[in-house]
Every structure is written in C-alpha cells, then in structure tokens.
C-alpha positions in Angstrom: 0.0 0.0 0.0 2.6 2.0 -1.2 0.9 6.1 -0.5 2.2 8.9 -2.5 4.1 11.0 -0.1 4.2 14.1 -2.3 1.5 15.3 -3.8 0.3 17.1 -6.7 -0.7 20.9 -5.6 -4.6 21.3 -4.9 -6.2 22.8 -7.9 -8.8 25.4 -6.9 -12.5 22.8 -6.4 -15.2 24.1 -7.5 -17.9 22.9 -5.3 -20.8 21.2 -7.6 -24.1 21.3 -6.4 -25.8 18.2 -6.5 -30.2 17.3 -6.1 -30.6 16.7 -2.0 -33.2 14.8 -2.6 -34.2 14.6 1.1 -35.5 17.3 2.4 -35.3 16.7 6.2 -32.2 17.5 7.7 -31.4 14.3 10.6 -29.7 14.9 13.9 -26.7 12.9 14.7 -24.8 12.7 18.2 -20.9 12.3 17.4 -18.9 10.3 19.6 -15.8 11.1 20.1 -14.7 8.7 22.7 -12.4 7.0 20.5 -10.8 9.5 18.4 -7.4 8.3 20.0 -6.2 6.0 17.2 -2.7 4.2 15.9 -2.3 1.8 12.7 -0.7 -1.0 14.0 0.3 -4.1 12.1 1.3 -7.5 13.6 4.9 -9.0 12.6 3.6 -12.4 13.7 1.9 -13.2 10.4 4.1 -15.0 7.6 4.8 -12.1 5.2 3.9 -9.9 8.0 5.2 -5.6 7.1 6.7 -5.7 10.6 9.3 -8.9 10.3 10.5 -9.5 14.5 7.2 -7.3 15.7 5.7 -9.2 18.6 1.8 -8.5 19.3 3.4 -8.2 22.9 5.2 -5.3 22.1 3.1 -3.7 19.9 0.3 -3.9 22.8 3.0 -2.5 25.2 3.4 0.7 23.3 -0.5 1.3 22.3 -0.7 0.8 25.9 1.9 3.8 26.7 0.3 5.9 24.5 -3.0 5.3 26.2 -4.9 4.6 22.7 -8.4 3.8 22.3 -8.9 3.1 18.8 -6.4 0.6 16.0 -6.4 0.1 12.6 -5.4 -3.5 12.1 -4.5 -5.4 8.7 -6.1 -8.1 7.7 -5.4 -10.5 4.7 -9.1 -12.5 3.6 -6.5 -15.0 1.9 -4.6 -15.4 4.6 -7.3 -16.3 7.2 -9.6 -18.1 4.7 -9.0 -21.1 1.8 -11.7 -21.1 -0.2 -12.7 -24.7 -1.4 -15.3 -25.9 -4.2 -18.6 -24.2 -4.2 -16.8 -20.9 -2.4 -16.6 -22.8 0.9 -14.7 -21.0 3.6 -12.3 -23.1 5.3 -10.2 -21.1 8.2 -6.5 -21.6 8.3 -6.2 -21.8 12.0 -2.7 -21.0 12.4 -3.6 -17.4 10.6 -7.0 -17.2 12.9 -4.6 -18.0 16.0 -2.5 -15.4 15.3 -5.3 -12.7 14.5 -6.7 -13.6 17.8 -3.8 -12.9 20.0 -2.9 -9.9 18.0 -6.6 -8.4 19.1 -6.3 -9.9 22.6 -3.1 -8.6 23.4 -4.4 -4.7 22.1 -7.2 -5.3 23.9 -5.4 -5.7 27.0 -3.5 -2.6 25.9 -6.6 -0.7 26.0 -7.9 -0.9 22.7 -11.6 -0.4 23.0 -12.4 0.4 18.8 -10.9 -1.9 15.9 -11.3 -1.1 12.4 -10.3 -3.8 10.4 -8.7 -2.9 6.7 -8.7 -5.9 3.8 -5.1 -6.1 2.2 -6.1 -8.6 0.0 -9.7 -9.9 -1.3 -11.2 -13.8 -2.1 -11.7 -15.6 -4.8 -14.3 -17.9 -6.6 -13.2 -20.9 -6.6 -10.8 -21.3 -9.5 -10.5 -18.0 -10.4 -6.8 -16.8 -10.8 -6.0 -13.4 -10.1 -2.7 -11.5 -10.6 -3.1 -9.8 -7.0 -4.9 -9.8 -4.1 -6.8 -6.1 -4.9 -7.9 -7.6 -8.5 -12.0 -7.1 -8.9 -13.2 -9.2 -11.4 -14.8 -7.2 -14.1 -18.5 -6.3 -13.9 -18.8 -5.7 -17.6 -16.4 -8.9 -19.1 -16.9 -11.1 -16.0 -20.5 -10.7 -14.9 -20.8 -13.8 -12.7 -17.5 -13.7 -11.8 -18.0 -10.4 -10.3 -21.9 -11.1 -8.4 -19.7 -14.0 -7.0 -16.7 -11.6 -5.9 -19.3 -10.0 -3.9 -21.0 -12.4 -2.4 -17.3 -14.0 -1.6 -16.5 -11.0 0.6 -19.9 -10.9 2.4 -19.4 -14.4 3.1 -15.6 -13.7 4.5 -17.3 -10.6 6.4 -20.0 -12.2 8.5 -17.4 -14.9 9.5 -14.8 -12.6 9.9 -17.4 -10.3 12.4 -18.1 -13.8 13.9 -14.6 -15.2 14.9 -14.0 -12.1 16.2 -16.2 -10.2 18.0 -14.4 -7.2 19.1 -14.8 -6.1 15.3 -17.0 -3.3 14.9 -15.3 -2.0 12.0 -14.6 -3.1 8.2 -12.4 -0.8 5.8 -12.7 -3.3 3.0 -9.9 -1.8 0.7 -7.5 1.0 0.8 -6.4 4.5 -1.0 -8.8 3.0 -3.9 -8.6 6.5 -6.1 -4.8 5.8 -7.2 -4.7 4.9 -10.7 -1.8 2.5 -10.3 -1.5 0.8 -8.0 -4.5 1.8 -5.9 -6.3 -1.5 -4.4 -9.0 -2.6 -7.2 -8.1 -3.2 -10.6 -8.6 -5.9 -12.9 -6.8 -9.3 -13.5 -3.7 -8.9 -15.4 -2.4 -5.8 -13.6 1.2 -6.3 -11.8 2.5 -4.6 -9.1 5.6 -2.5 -9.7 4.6 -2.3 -13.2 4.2 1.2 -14.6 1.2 3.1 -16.3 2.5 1.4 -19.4 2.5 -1.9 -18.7 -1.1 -1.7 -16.5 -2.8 0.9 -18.6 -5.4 -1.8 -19.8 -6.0 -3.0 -16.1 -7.0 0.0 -14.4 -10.7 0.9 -13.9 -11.8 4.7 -14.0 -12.9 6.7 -11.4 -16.8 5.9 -12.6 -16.5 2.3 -12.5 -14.3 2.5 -9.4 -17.2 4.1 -7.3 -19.6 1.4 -8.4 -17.1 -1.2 -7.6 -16.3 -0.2 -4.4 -20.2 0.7 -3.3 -21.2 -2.8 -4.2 -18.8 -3.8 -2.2 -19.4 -1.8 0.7 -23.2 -2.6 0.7 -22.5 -6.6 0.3 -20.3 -6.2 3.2 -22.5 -4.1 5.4 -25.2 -6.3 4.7 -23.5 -9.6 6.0 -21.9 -8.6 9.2 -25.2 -6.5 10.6 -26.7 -9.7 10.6 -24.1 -11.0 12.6 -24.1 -7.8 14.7 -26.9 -4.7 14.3 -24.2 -2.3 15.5 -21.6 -3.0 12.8 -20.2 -0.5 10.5 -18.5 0.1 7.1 -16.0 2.8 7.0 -15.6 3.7 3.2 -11.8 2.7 1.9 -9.6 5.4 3.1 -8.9 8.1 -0.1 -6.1 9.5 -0.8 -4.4 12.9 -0.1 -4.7 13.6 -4.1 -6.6 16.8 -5.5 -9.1 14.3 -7.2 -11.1 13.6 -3.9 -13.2 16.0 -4.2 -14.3 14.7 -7.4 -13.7 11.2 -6.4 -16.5 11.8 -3.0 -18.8 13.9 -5.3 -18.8 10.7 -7.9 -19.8 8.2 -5.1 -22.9 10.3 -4.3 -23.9 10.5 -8.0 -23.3 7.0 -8.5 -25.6 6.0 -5.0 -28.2 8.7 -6.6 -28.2 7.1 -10.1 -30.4 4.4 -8.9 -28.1 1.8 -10.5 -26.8 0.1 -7.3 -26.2 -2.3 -5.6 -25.5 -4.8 -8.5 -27.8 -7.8 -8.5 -30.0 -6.4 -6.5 -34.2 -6.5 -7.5 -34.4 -2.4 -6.5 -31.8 0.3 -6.5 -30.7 1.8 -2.9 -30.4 5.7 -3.0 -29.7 5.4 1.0 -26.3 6.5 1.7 -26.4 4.9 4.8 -27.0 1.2 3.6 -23.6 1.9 1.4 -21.6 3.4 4.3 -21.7 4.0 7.4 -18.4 6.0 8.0 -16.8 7.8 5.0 -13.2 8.3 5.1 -10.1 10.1 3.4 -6.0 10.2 4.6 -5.5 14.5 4.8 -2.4 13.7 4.2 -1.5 17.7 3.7 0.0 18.5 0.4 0.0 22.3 0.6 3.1 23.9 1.7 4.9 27.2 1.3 8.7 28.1 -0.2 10.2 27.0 3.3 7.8 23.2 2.9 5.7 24.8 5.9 2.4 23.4 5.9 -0.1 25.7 4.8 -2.6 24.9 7.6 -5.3 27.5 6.8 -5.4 25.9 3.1 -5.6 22.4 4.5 -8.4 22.7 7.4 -9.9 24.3 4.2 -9.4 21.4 1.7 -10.8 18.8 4.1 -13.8 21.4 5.0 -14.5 21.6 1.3 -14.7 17.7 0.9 -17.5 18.0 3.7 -19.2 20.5 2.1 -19.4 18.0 -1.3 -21.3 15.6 1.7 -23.8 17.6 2.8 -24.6 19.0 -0.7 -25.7 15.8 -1.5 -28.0 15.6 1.8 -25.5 13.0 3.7 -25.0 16.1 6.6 -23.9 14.8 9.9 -22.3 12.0 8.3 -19.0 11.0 10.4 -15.6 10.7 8.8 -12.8 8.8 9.9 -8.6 9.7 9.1 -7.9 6.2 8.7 -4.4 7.3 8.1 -2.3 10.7 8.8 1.2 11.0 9.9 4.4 12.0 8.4 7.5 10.2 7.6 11.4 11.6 8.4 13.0 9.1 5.6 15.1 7.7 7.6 16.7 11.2 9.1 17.6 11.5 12.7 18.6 14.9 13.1 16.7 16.7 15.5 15.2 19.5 13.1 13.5 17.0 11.4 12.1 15.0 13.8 10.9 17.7 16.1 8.7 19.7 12.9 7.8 16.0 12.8 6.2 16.2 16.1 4.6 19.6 15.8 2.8 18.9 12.5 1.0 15.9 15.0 0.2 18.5 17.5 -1.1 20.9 14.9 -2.9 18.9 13.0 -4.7 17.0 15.7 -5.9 20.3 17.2 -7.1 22.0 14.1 -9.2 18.8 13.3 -10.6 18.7 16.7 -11.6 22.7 16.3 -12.7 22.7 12.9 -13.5 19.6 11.6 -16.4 18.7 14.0 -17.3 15.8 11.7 -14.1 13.4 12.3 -14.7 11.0 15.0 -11.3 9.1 14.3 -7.7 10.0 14.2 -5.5 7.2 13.2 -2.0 7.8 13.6 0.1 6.5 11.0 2.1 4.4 12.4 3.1 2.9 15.5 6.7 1.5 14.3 9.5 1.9 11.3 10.2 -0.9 9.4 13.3 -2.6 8.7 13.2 -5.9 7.7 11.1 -5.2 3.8 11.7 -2.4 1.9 8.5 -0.8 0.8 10.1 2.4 -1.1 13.1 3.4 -3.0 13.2 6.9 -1.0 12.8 4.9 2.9 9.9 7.0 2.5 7.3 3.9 3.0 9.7 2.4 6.3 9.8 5.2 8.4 6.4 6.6 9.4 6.7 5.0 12.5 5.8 6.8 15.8 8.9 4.0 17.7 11.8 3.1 15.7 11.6 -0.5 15.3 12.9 -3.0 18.2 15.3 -4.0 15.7 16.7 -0.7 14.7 20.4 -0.8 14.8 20.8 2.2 16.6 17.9 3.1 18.4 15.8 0.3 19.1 12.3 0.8 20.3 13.1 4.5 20.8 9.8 6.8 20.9 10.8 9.6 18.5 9.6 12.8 19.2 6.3 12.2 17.2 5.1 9.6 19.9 5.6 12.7 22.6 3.2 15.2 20.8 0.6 12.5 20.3 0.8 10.9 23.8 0.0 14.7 25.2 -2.5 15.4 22.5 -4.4 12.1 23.6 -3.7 12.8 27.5 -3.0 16.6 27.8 0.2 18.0 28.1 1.2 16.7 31.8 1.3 12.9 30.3 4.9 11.4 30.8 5.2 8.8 28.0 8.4 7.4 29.7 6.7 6.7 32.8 4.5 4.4 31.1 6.9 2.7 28.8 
C-alpha cells in the first residue's frame, strides 16, 4: 500500500451542487470517545510488514500511549481457503495469530478496531494476478456477483470469529490509478502506467465497484451484529477527492446500485456507514511549511461536497495521517515531525467537528522489507523499530506530541513505557 508521499498541488475545487433529494435535515450525536487512534500491524503473520514485531510489544506501546482506537490489517486469503462451491475453510494458524494480536491490544486498552482488507477472495478457481484484482463487472459478470457475495461471506465470519470487530475498511487509498487496491486481472505490481494501462478501472467504475462492495459487506456482518459498521476505503491525499466523494454520491443517486439487486438503494447509509479520506496535507509554502489555513480548508471543502448531497452529519474517519522523516535522525526533522502531529490533531478537533477518528500513521518503522526506494514507506513509524540498529524501540519525538494530544500536556510517556 505503497501512498504517494508528495502530492500534486490542490487545484482550486469548485464545489458542484448536487439534487438533495431529502429534504429533512437528521440529527446525529458524534462520539468522540475513541478519536485516539494508531495503525498498528502485527509482525507475527508470515509475510507480516513488521518482520520480528511481537503483538506483545506492539500492545506495550498502544498501551503507553493510552490509545483507544487501532487500525489493524487483515489478509481475507490469509485467514480463509476457499474450497469448491466458495466454501470458507479457516487456516487456524492465521485465525490463531489474528486472535492474539486483538487480545493482546485489547489488554493494551484498545476499545475500537477497524479492520482494513489487504487482499480480497476468490471464486473458486479464479486466478488473479493480486490480491486487490476485482473481477470485471462488464467482461466477468458472474465472476464479479460471485466476488461480492465471496466477501460478504468472508465478512460475516470474519465479524463472527472475532467479536471485538466493529469495523470493516474493505480496501484501501482505492482513487490511485496505479497501483491503488481494485483493478482488474492482469495488472502487476511495480509495473508502470504502461505496462497496466489496460488493467486499471476509471474513477466511474471505481465508485460502483467499491459501493457494491461496501453494501454486500454491510449487509452480512449486521446480521451478525446490528451495531456494525462500514468505513468507506480510506482516499487518498490527491486533488481528485473531491471529485472522487462527489462521484460516489452521484453513483448512489443514479439508482443503478447495488449490482444484482431487484431495486436500487439511494440510501447513503446502507452503502456506508463512515466515509473516510487520509488528509495527508499537500499544501506547503517556499520554506515546505504546511499551509494549515489551506488544509483545514481542503478537508472542509470535501465535507461540504457531503452535505450537498444531503448526507449532513455524516462522520468521517482519518484512517491514516502521519508524516515520515526518511530515515533522518537529526533533531530539526524529527521535532517539525512532532509539531505537525500537534497541529494537525488540534485544528481537526476545532474545525472539523465531523471526524470522529484519528489514526496515527504508524506505530513503528520498518526494517526488515523495503517498501520504497526513497525509505519514505519504512519510516512513518511513531517508535523506531525493536530492531533498529541504533535506536531500538526509541519513541521519536512524534510519539511525545501524540501521547499529550491524547492525554494533555502533563502525560509522561516514559513513565508508562
């Protein structure tokens, strides 16, 4: 899930006013009780990002920090074989390891999951070239209706081996063009415009896509539990979001969805229940000092494309936000690191009334799987990584600001390390 850390500059949005074709205006209550939140991934999993990262001390940390809310990973193919006639059979050893990685945050505090899909399921038979192919609607009709009811299926079980889920992020920064996490079968990773041209799905079919997914998946696990939600694939920090949010409504307005369906659903709501975007900021002046006036802007303007489509008072989560130093130790760095944290978590808490979860990205470096040419990918990490050479397990500067802006400013981090 390789993010683009620099983006293009933000082209002026014009804000397009859409039919609200409800006329009442509902009341919603925000909660922001677990606003506190970290990605954390487990190093316990074969192929896991974080090679040597115990769930022991990745709860040990969450637990310093006094979190309330994660962001796990979870792969569908990892925890699931899927057998003739799209049985689900659960590789225990996976399931095992899932378990003690919720567990142990739990006993770290950890009150809110939200569980994100790196990789999808399969009819059985079907090859695809990686684990974010979506089998085409238009070429592979039955393929597709099967997809869908695949991932349902792995959602209500996933919901029901583990409770604590309340959760599901079914795909990730989908609005990239290459790689982004649907496409169709034949795309490769690594492989450049060029070579995937012909296996990337526009922005139109994109939306469709990723609303039938969303309402397949919300579906299955309220019937496993009433209270469970779908938070919309985090988007990007691109200029196109606007767009990209403004093109989901119109798609749910169309009357079009969900796919297989006997009537169309026009109720944001049965799609959704939690949209989300990464403000990754991308607006900076001569010096590369945040423009924060701009960016509390930007993300206010996305909101605004919301409730022009008469989804007010919907709540948004920052599945991801955080900064990487590229490997840099030097104490400039690290320290503007730290204060960009602190800035940015305030200014969403006093103008962006809307965001009911903040998910640090992340809790630690990597070092053991290079992600990114630049070390741009390895080092977002709040801790340098228990098996940095020279600093292992250090709390950079970053994990300071955050463990005062979740605590207030008298909260000793070392005392609970």
């Amino acid at each position: 899930m390789k993010k683009k850390l620099f983006s293009l500059l933000l082209v002026s949005v014009a804000m397009l006013a859409a039919c609200n074709q409800n006329n009442s205006t509902p009341t919603y209550t925000y909660d922001y009780s677990y606003f506190n939140g970290i990605c954390a991934l487990s190093g316990e999993f074969n192929n896991g990002v974080d090679y040597a990262l115990t769930n022991e001390w990745s709860k040990s940390k969450v637990q310093a920090l006094n979190a309330k809310s994660v962001r796990i990973w979870i792969a569908l193919s990892g925890l699931f074989d899927v057998e003739e006639n799209d049985e689900l059979i659960v590789n225990q050893k996976y399931y095992l390891t899932m378990k003690d990685h919720i567990d142990k945050l739990k006993e770290g505090g950890i009150e809110n999951f939200l569980m994100l899909y790196t990789s999808y399921l399969y009819p059985y038979g079907y090859i695809p070239s990686t684990g974010y192919v979506v089998p085409d609607p238009r070429e592979e009709y039955e393929q597709y209706v099967s997809f869908l009811n695949l991932q349902a299926l792995a959602s209500k079980k996933v919901k029901e081996l583990f409770p604590e889920i309340r959760n599901f992020e079914p795909g990730n920064e989908p609005d990239f063009a290459c790689p982004g996490c649907i496409h169709k079968n034949g795309f490769i990773y690594n492989g450049d415009i060029s070579v995937n041209y012909d296996y990337i799905y526009n922005d139109d079919d994109k939306t469709a896509i990723l609303l039938d997914l969303c309402w397949y998946v919300r579906r299955a696990i309220r019937e496993v539990d009433e209270n469970a939600r779908v938070v919309f694939p985090g988007l990007t920090n691109q200029a196109s979001v606007p767009d990209f949010v403004d093109l989901i409504y119109k798609k749910i307005e169309s009357k079009t969805l969900p796919v297989a369906t006997e009537k169309s659903d026009t109720n944001p709501d049965n799609y959704f229940d939690i949209l989300n975007w990464h403000p990754y900021p991308n607006k900076f002046d001569e010096d590369n000092s945040i423009k924060w006036d701009e960016w509390v802007s930007y993300n206010n303007s996305i909101y605004q494309i919301v409730k022009n489509h008469g989804d007010e008072g919907k709540e948004v989560y920052f599945s991801e936000i955080g900064w990487t130093d590229f490997g840099v130790r030097d104490e400039k760095t690290l320290n503007t690191i730290a204060e960009n944290y602190t800035t940015a978590y305030r200014l969403i808490r006093e103008n962006m009334p809307y965001v009911t979860g903040f998910f640090a990205f992340r809790l630690t470096n990597l070092v053991h799987q290079v992600l990114d040419s630049t070390g741009g990918e390895e080092n977002f990490g709040l801790f340098y990584h228990p098996d940095d050479p020279l600093t292992p397990a250090k709390p950079k500067p970053a994990a300071y600001a955050l463990a005062k802006a979740f605590n207030g400013e008298d909260y000793d981090l070392d005392a609970h390390l």
